[in-house]
C-alpha positions as CSV (number, residue, x, y, z in Angstrom):
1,X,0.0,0.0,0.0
2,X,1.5,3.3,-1.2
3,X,-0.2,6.6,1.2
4,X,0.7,10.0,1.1
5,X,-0.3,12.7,4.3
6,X,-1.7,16.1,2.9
7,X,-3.5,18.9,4.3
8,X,-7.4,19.6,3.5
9,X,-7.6,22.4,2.1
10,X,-11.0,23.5,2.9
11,X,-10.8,21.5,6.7
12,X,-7.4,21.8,7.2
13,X,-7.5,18.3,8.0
14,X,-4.7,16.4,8.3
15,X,-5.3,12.9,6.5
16,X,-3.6,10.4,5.1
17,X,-4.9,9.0,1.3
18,X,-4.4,5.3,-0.1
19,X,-2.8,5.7,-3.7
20,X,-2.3,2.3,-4.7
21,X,-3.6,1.6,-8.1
22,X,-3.5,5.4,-9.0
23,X,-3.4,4.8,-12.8
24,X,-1.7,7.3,-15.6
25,X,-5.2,8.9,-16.7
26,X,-6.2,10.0,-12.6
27,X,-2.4,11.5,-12.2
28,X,-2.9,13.4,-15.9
29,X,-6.0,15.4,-14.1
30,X,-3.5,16.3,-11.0
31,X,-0.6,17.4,-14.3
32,X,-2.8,19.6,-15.3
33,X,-3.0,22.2,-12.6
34,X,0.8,21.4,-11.7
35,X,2.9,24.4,-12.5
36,X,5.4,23.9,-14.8
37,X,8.3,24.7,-12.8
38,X,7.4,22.0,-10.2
39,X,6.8,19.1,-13.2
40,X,10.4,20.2,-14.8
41,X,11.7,19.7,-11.0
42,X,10.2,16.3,-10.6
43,X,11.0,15.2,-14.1
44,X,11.5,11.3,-14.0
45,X,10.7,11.1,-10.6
46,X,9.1,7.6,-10.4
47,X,8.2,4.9,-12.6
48,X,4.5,4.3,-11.9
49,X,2.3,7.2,-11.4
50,X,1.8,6.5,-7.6
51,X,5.8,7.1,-7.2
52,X,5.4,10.1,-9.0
53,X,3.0,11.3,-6.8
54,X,4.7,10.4,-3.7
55,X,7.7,12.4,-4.7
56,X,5.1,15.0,-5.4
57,X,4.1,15.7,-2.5
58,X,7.6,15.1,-0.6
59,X,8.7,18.1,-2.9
60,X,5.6,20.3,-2.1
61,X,4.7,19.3,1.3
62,X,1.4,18.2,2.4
63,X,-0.3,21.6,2.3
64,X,0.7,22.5,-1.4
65,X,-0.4,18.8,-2.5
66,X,-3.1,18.7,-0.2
67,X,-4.7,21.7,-2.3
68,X,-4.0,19.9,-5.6
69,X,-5.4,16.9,-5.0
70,X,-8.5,17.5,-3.4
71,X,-8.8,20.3,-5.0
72,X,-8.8,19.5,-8.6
């Protein structure tokens, strides 16, 4: 099982979020909204899209993600 800790952004909840079996087309909507610095910064940062992730949110920190992904 592969989790990642973010912040709510509307709650400000702290919560933890199963992201095993996130697949290529659910990580494309998060891409989207990424700024482009942050994607050339994480450039080949995992092989599956749940590694990428992961490395994601290590590089932005749970609040920054946290707005991302429940926020897209």
């Amino acid at each position: 099982m592969t989790t990642i800790t973010i912040i709510n952004p509307f709650s400000k909840a702290i919560g933890e979020r199963d992201i095993t079996g996130l697949t290529q087309a659910e990580l494309d909507a998060y891409l989207n909204v990424i700024d482009d610095e942050t994607l050339y910064a994480l450039e080949g940062a995992g092989e599956t899209p749940e590694e990428w992730l992961a490395a994601y949110v290590d590089h932005v920190g749970p609040e920054q993600a946290g707005i991302v992904i429940l926020g897209s």
